[in-house]
Phi, psi and omega in degrees: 000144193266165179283171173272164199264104165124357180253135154316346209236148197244003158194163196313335199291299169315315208252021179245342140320315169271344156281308162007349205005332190304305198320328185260000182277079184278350174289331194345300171281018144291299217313312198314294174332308204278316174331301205274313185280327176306283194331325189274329147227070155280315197240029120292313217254355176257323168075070151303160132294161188199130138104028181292135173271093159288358194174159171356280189306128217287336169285004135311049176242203169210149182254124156242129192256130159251183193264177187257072179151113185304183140078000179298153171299182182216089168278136178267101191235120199251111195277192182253216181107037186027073188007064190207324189238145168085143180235185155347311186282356189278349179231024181294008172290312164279356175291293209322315201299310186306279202320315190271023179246010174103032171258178145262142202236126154252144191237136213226207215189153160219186180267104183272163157295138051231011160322306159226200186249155182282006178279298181317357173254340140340293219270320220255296185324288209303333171280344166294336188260331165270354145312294202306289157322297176299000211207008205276329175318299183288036198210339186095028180246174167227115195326332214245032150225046164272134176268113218215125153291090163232214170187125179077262194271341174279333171306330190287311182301294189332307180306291202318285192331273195341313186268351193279116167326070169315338171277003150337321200250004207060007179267148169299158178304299200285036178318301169309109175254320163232192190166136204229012200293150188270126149065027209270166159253162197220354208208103190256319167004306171272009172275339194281003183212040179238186195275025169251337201319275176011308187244001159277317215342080168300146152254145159341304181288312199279008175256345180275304199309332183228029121275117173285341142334303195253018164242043190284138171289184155274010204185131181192168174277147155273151217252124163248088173300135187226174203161132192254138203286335170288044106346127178330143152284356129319257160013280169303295180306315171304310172318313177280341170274001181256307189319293193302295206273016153297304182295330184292312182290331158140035181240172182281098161258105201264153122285169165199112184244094186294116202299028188207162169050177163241258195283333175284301175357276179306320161309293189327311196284325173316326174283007162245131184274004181243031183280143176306333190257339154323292172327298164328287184281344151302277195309313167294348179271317186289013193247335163326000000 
C-alpha cells in the first residue's frame, strides 16, 4: 500500500493517533477547567487592555497586559486549538510568567475554521505583530524587541510570523527579533487526511503554502523549538526537521524536548515566572 501523498503514513487512521490530542491527552477536560478559571484570574488581577481591533475581522483583536516600565520587551502569543477552537481569552493566563518578568505580553486572536481557512489566520498572527511594532510606545514597549510565541496550532503560527517577508508589510525584515513555538507543526500536509480536514478544507496547495517547513528564508529570528517529550512522534519528528533545515540555512536553532508531561505541560509552566521554561525563554529573547 502507497503512503498518502506529502506523508509517512498510509490512511487516516496512522495519522489520526498522532494527531488526535485527545488520544494522547486523557485528562483534557481538567486542563479545560484549568485554562478558563487561571484565565480568569489573570484578567482580574492584570486589568489588560481587551478587545483592540487589529483587522477586517471582528475576531481579530488582540488583549495587552502591559508591563509597568516603558520601553520593555514585547512578546507576541499567538494560542492554539487547531486553528478550529478557542479564543484569545482561554489563554489569558499565559500572559503572567512574562508581564512579571518585565515583558509587555500581547495575546492575540482570529477568525477560526472553517469560517476561514488557515492562510487568513496567517494574515490575522503577522498583523498582530505589526500592531505591535506600531502601538509599541503605548503598551510600555520597545519595538525594536518583539518576540513571538505560541502553542500547537499557535505553534504553527509562530513559524508562518518567522518566516514573513516584512517588507511586504512596510516593516524592517527583523521586526521578529525571536520565536518561541511551542508544541508546533511545520508540516500541515498530513492534516488534509486526518479527522480535521472537514473544518480545515486544506487543498494540496494552500497546505504546502502554510508549511513553513518547506519555506525557510535566508534571513530569519532565531528559533527555541519546545516540546514535551510523551509527545506524539509526529511532534517530535516535525520539530526536528524545522530545527535542522532552520540550522541548515545558517540560522540559529534551539530545541528543547522538555523530559517531562505532555501536549499541555509547558503552557502550563508558563504562568510562573520562575518556571525552567519561562527562565528559558526570558533568556533566549534577551540574548537574540
Amino acid at each position: 500500500m502507497n503512503n498518502l501523498p506529502g506523508t509517512q503514513y498510509q490512511d487516516q487512521s496512522e495519522i489520526d493517533v498522532q494527531l488526535d490530542l485527545i488520544y494522547h491527552m486523557w485528562d483534557l477536560p481538567q486542563y479545560n477547567d484549568f485554562w478558563q478559571t487561571e484565565s480568569a484570574k489573570a484578567l482580574e488581577r492584570h486589568q489588560p487592555i481587551e478587545d483592540i481591533r487589529i483587522g477586517a475581522r471582528d475576531e481579530e483583536r488582540v488583549d495587552v497586559f502591559k508591563s509597568a516600565k516603558p520601553n520593555s520587551p514585547i512578546v507576541v502569543f499567538i494560542h492554539g486549538g487547531w486553528w478550529m477552537m478557542c479564543t484569545r481569552k482561554f489563554f489569558s493566563c499565559v500572559a503572567q510568567g512574562f508581564v512579571e518578568r518585565g515583558y509587555t505580553v500581547v495575546i492575540s486572536d482570529y477568525a477560526l475554521c472553517p469560517k476561514v481557512g488557515i492562510p487568513d489566520i496567517t494574515n490575522a498572527s503577522r498583523a498582530a505583530v505589526a500592531w505591535a511594532y506600531e502601538n509599541a510606545e503605548s503598551i510600555n514597549g520597545d519595538r525594536e524587541r518583539i518576540f513571538v510565541t505560541g502553542h500547537s496550532a499557535g505553534g504553527h503560527q509562530t513559524a508562518m510570523v518567522s518566516i514573513t517577508d516584512w517588507h511586504q508589510y512596510g516593516l524592517p525584515a527583523d521586526v521578529v527579533k525571536g520565536a518561541a513555538p511551542i508544541s508546533g507543526v511545520f508540516d500541515i500536509r498530513p492534516f488534509q487526511y486526518s479527522w480535521i480536514q472537514p473544518k480545515l478544507q486544506l487543498t494540496s496547495a494552500i497546505a504546502l503554502q502554510e508549511s513553513p517547513l518547506f519555506h525557510i528564508p535566508a534571513h530569519g529570528p532565531p528559533q527555541l523549538v519546545i516540546l514535551g517529550e510523551e509527545e506524539s512522534v509526529e511532534f517530535h519528528t516535525q520539530s526536528e526537521n524545522f530545527v535542522r533545515a532552520w540550522r541548515d540555512a545558517g540560522m540559529e536553532a534551539q530545541y528543547f524536548d522538555a523530559p517531562y508531561g505532555d501536549h499541555q505541560t509547558n503552557m502550563q509552566m508558563l504562568l510562573d515566572p520562575d518556571s525552567e521554561l519561562v527562565v528559558m525563554m526570558d533568556e533566549f529573547y534577551r540574548n537574540c
